[in-house]
Each structure stands twice: as structure tokens, then as C-alpha cells.
DRENNU-169187 format. One record per residue (C-alpha): residue in one letter; x, y, z. Coordinates in steps of 0.001 Angstrom, whole numbers, always signed. Example, Ala and Ser with C-alpha at 12.3 -4.5 7.8 and 13.67 -1.06 7.14 Angstrom:
REM residues 2
+------+---------+---------+---------+
| rest |       X |       Y |       Z |
+------+---------+---------+---------+
|    A |  +12300 |   -4500 |   +7800 |
|    S |  +13670 |   -1060 |   +7140 |
+------+---------+---------+---------+
REM end
This chain:
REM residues 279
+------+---------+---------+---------+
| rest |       X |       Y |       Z |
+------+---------+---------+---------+
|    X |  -27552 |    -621 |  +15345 |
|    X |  -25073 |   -1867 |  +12518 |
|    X |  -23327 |    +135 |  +10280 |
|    X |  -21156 |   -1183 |   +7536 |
|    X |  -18474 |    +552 |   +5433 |
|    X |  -18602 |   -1393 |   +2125 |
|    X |  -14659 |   -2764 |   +1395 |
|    X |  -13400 |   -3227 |   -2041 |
|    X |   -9598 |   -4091 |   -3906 |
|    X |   -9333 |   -2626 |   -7531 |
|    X |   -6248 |   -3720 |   -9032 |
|    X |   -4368 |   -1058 |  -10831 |
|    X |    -569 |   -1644 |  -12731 |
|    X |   +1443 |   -2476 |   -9828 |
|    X |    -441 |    -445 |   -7190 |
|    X |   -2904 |   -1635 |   -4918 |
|    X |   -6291 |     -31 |   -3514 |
|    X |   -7598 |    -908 |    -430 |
|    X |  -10702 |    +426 |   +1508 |
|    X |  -10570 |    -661 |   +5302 |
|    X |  -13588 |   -1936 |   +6462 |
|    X |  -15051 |    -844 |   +9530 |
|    X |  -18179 |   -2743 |  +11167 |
|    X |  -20280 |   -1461 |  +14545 |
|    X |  -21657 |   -5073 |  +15485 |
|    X |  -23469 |   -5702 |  +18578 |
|    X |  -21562 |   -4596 |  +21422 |
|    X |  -21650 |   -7598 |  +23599 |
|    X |  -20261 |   -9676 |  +20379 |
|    X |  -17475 |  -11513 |  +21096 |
|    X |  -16522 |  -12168 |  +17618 |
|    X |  -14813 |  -10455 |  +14368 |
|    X |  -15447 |  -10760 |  +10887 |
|    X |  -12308 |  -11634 |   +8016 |
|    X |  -12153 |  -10626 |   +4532 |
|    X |   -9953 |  -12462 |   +2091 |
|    X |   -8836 |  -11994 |   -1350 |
|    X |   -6162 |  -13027 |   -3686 |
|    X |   -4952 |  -13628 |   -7621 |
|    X |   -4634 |  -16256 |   -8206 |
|    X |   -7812 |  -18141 |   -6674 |
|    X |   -6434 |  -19475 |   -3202 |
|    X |   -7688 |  -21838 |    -692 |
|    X |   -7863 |  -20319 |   +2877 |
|    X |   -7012 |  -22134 |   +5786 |
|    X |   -7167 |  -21119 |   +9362 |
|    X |   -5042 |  -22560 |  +11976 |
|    X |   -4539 |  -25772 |   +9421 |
|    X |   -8767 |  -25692 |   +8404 |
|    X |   -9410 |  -25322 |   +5243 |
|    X |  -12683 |  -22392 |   +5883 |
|    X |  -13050 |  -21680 |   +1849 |
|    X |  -11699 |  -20738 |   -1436 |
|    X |  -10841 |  -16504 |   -1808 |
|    X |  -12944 |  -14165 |   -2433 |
|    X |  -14140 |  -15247 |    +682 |
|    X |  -15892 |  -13092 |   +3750 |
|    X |  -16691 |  -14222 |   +6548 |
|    X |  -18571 |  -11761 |   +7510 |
|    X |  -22525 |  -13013 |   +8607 |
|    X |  -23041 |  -13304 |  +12323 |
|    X |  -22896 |  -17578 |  +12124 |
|    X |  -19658 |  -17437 |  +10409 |
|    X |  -18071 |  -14893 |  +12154 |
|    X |  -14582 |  -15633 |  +14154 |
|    X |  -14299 |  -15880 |  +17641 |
|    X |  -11798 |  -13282 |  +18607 |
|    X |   -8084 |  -13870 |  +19332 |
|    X |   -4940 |  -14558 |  +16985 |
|    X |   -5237 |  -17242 |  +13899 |
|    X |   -2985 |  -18509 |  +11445 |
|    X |   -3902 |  -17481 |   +7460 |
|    X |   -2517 |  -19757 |   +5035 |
|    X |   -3497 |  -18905 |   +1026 |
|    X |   -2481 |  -22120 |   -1108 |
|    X |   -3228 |  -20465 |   -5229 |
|    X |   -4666 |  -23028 |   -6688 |
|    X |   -2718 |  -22666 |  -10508 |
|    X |    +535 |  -24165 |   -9659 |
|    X |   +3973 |  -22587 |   -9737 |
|    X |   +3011 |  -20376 |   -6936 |
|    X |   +4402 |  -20489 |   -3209 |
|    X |   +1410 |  -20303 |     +16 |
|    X |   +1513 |  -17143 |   +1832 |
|    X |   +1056 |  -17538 |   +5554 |
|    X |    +701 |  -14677 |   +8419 |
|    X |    -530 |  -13936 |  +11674 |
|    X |   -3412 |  -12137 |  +12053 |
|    X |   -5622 |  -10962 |  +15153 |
|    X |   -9721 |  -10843 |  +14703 |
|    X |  -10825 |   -8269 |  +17217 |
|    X |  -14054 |   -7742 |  +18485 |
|    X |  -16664 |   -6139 |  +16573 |
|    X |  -14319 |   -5477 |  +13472 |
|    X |  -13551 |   -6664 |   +9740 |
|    X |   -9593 |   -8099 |   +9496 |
|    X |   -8703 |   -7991 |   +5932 |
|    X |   -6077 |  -10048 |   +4065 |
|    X |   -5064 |   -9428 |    +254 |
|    X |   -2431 |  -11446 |   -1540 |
|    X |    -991 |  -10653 |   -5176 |
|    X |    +594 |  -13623 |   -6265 |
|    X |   +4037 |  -13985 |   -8347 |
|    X |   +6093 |  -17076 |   -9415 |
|    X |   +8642 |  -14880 |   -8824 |
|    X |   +8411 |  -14947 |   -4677 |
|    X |  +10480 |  -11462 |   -4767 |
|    X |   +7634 |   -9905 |   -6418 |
|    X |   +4741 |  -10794 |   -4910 |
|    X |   +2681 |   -8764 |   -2702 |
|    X |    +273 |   -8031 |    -517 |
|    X |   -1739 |   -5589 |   +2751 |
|    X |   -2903 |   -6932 |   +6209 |
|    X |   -5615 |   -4542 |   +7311 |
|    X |   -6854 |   -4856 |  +11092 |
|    X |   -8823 |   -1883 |  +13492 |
|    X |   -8645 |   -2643 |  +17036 |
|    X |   -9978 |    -301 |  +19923 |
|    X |   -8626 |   +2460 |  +21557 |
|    X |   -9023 |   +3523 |  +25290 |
|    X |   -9987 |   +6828 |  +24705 |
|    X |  -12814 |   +6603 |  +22101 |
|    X |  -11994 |  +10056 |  +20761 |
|    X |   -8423 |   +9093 |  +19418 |
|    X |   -7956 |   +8026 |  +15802 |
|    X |   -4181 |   +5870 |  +14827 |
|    X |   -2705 |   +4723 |  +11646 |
|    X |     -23 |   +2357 |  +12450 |
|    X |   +1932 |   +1433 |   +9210 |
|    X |   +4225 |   -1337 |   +8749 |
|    X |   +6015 |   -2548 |   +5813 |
|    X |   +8234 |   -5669 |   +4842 |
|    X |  +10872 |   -4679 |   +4137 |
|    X |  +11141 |   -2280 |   +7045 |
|    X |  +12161 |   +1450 |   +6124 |
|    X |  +10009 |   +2075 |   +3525 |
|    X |   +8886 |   +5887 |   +3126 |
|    X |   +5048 |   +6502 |   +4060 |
|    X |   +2863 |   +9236 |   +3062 |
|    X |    -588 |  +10462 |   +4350 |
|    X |   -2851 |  +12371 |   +1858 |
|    X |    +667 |  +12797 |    -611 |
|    X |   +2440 |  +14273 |   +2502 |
|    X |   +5366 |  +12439 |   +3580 |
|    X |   +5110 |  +11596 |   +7431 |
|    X |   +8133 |   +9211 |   +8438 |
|    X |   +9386 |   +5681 |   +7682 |
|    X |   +7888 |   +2394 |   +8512 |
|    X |   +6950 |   +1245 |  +11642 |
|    X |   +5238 |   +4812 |  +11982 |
|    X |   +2512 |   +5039 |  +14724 |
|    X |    +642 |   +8207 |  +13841 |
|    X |   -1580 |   +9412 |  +15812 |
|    X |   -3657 |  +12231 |  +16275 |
|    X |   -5464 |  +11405 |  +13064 |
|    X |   -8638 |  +12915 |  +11643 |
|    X |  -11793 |  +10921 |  +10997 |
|    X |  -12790 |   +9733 |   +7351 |
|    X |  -11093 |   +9218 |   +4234 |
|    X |   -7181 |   +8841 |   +3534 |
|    X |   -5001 |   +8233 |   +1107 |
|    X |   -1909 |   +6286 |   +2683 |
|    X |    +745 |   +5470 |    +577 |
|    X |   +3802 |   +3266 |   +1019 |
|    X |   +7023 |   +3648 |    -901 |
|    X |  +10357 |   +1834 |   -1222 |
|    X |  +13185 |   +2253 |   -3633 |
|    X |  +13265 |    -701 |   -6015 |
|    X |   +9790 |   -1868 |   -4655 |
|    X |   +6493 |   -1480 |   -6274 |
|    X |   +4407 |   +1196 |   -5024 |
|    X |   +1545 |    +645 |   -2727 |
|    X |   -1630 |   +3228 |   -2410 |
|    X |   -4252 |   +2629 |    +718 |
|    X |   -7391 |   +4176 |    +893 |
|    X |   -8432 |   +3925 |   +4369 |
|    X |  -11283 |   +5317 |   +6589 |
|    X |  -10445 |   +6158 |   +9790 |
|    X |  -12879 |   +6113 |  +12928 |
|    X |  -13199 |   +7406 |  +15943 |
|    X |  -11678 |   +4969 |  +18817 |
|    X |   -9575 |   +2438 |  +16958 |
|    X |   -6623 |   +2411 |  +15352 |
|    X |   -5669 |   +1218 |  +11851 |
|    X |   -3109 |   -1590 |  +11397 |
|    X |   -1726 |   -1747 |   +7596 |
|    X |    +844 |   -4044 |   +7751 |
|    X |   +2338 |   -4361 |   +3559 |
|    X |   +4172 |   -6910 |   +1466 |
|    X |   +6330 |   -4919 |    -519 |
|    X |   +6600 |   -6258 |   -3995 |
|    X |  +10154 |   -5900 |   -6096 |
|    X |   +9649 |   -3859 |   -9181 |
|    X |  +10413 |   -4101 |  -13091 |
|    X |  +12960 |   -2290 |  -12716 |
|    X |  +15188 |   -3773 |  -10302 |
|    X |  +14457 |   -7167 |  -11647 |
|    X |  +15921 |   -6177 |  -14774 |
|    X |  +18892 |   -6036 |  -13062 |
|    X |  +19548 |   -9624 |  -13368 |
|    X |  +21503 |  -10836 |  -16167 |
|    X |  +19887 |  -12830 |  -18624 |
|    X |  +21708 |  -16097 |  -16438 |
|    X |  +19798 |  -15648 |  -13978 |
|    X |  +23096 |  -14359 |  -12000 |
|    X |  +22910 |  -10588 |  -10400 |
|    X |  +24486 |   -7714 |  -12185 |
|    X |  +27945 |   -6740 |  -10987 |
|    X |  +27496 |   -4158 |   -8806 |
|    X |  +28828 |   -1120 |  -11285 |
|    X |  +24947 |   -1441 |  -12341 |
|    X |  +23458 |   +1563 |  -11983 |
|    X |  +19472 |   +2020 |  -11562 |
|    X |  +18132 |   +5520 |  -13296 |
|    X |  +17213 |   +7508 |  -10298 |
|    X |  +13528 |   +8530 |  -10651 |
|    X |  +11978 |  +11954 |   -9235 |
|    X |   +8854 |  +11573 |   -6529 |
|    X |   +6483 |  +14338 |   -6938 |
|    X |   +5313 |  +15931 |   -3112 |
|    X |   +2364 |  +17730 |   -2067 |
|    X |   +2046 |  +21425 |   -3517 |
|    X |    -625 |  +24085 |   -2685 |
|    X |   -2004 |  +24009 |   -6046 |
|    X |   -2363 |  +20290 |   -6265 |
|    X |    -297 |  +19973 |   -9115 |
|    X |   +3247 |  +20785 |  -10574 |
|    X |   +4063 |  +22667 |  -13349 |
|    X |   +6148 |  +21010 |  -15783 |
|    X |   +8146 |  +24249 |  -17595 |
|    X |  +10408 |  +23893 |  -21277 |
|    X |  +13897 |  +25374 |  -19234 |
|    X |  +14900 |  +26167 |  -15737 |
|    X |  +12775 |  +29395 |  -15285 |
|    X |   +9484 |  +29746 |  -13770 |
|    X |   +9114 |  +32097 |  -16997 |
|    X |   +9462 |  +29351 |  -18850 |
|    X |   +6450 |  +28078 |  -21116 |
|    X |   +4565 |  +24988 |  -19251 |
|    X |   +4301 |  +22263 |  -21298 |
|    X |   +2473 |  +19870 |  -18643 |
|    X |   +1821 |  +19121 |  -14988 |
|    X |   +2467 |  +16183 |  -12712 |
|    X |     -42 |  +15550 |   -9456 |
|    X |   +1307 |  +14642 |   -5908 |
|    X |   +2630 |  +10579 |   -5163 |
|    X |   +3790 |  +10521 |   -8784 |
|    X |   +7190 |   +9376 |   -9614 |
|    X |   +9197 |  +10015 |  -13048 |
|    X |  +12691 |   +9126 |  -14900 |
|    X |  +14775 |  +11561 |  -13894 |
|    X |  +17073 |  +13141 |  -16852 |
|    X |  +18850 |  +16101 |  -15520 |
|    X |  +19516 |  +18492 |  -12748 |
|    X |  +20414 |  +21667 |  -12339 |
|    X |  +20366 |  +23620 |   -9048 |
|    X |  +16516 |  +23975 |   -7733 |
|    X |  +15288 |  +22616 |  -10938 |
|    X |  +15236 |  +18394 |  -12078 |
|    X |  +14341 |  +17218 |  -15739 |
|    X |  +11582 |  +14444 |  -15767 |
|    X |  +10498 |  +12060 |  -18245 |
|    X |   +6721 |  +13008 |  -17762 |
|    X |   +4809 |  +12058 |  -21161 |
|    X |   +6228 |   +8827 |  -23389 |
|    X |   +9448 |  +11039 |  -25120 |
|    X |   +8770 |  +14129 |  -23548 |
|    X |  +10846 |  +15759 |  -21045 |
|    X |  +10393 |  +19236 |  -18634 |
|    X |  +11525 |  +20702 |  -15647 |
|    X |  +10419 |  +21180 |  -12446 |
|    X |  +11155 |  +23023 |   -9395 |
|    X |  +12853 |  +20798 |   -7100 |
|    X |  +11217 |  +22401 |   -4149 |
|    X |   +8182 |  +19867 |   -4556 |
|    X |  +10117 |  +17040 |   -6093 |
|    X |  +12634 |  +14755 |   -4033 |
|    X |  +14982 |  +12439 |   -5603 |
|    X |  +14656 |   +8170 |   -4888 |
+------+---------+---------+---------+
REM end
């Protein structure tokens, strides 16, 4: 019996959504299927072999990778852009995904390693979630859960939302769906931001280091689902807007229990600080 959880990469601003692909091949297959995309168009070569040009899947029994550890290299074929190469594992009976964003700047480019490999005790779920750089903050359905490496375990089956966040980096937003008996590898290429790129001078030389980068204001899981965004520091005050979970905003001001946001082009409000945390 095969079942197949269909995988797709929509591209939105700088964060990236990616749907982990699970696939129940037959169990005396000794082979894994891979699942490469990039922007820029890349070639794809494995161990040095040139397989293909991305999108590509390999994902039909005849094309399908004997198991073990390869070498990716993605070589964009518009100039002006530098290869990406990793390590990756194909495991048995499972989809290995690979997704590159590509910048001229290197700095900025990014990118998400998805693998699922078995667990001993088919009842156990695991997100693992890695990061370069290391020490980024991760969050599970908009509730923050540790730094990377994290090994989580203990997960529920299904859907997730598993978000990765680093000051001065470009966010990153995972859906995943977990199974029953593996665990979830997300290893992600941290892209830098606008922002701290616009610390440069226009030389080319860094900033002297009395630059200062406007600290911004992440918004954390509430029981509503939402935050209420009030005119002054008083949960009397009149609401003027709401910001959802995993959002982050300019922050203005600060008084105690109580931050001013930049939530809507030149609008600014408060909010209680008790579901906010400064980056």
C-alpha cells in the first residue's frame, strides 16, 4: 500500500513554506526518494553527477536513490550566483527534500534540508531542528520551545507550524507533518535580513559599531489567538487593532508591562508585554 503526502514550497517575502513529505513505499525497498528545488534554476549534481536541472523529483520507483549519504551540489544557472553544496542522507522508504533561495549576496541566501528517518519505537514522533547559524530561537505552533539544535520529542501526529527565528536573520516558517515512527530533520540556512544589511555604509565598509538596529517586538502565543493592540497603556484603553502569534513589529516605546509597536504603515499601539518579547 502507498500513501503519499503531496509536498509543495510557496514563496512568501522573505519567509519560506515547506510541507515535509512523507512516503510509505514498499517495505522491503531499499531505496529513498529526493526532492529538489531552487531560484534561480540550478543544475543538481550528486556525488559529482549531474542527475537534472531543479524542480527536479526523483521520486518514481526507477529513479529512486539507493539509500546512504550523497553529496548535493546546486550550480544556478544565471550567473553571479555561488553553488550550494550539503550532505544529505536518503533513508529508506522516505522523501529527502532540499530547497535553495539564491542571493548574489552569499550572506543572504537561504535555504531548508528536510529528511524523516525511522524511529525504534514506531509510536514516537521527533522534530529535530537545526539552524546555521546555531542559536537561533525555534517555535512549535507560535510557542517558543528552545534554541537550535533542539531535539523535541514527544510530538503529536499531523500538522505543525515550526518556525525558526534569529535576530538580524530573515525569518523562516515550516509547515511540517509529523508521523508516527520517524523523526523530522529540518536543518535551515538562515538568510541575513534588510535590515542588518543596511548596516553597511554605502562603501561597502561596516558601520562603526555605535550603529544601533531598532529593536523589534515578537508577538507569542495568546489564548485568544490574537493581541489586542490598545490607543494608551490601559487595558481600558480603546483597541485600535490586533496582531496574531509569530509576528514581529518596530518597536517605539515602553513602558512597564506595556511596548508601543509600529503595527499598520504610520500607525502605532500598545500592547501588553505579557505576550510580546523583545529581539
Amino acid at each position: 500500500m502507498k500513501k503519499v503526502m503531496l509536498l509543495t514550497i510557496p514563496l512568501v517575502v522573505a519567509v519560506i513554506v515547506f510541507f515535509a513529505v512523507l512516503f510509505y513505499i514498499n517495505e522491503n525497498s531499499a531505496k529513498g526518494a529526493l526532492n529538489v528545488t531552487s531560484e534561480p534554476k540550478s543544475e543538481v549534481y550528486l556525488n559529482s553527477k549531474l542527475v537534472g536541472d531543479t524542480p527536479l523529483c526523483l521520486c518514481e520507483p526507477p529513479q529512486m536513490l539507493a539509500i546512504g549519504e550523497y553529496s548535493v551540489k546546486l550550480i544556478p544557472k544565471d550567473t553571479g550566483f555561488k553553488p550550494f553544496e550539503e550532505k544529505i542522507t536518503i533513508n529508506k522508504s522516505t522523501l529527502t527534500s532540499v530547497e535553495r533561495i539564491f542571493s548574489k549576496e552569499e550572506d543572504r541566501s537561504e535555504g531548508t534540508v528536510v529528511t524523516l528517518s525511522s524511529l525504534p519505537n514506531k509510536r514516537d514522533i521527533e522534530i529535530l531542528a537545526e539552524s546555521v547559524p546555531l542559536g537561533a530561537n525555534v517555535f512549535l505552533n507560535n510557542s517558543p520551545i528552545g534554541k537550535t539544535p533542539l531535539l523535541l520529542k514527544k510530538v503529536s501526529e499531523g500538522d505543525h507550524d515550526l518556525r525558526i527565528i534569529q535576530e538580524g536573520f530573515k525569518d523562516k516558517l515550516i509547515k511540517i507533518n509529523t508521523a508516527l515512527g520517524y523523526r523530522l530533520t529540518s536543518r535551515v540556512f538562515l538568510g541575513i535580513s534588510d535590515l542588518a544589511n543596511n548596516l553597511a555604509t554605502p562603501s561597502g565598509e561596516v558601520a562603526s559599531s555605535s550603529a544601533k538596529v531598532t529593536p523589534t517586538i515578537l508577538i507569542l502565543d495568546t489564548p485568544t489567538g490574537f493581541l489586542r493592540v490598545r490607543e494608551s497603556t490601559s487595558t481600558a484603553s480603546l483597541e485600535i487593532g490586533r496582531v496574531l502569534p509569530g509576528e514581529t513589529y518596530e518597536l517605539s516605546d515602553e513602558k512597564s508591562g506595556w511596548f508601543e509597536i509600529q503595527f499598520d504603515d504610520e500607525k502605532k499601539g500598545w500592547i501588553s508585554s505579557q505576550y510580546a518579547e523583545k529581539q
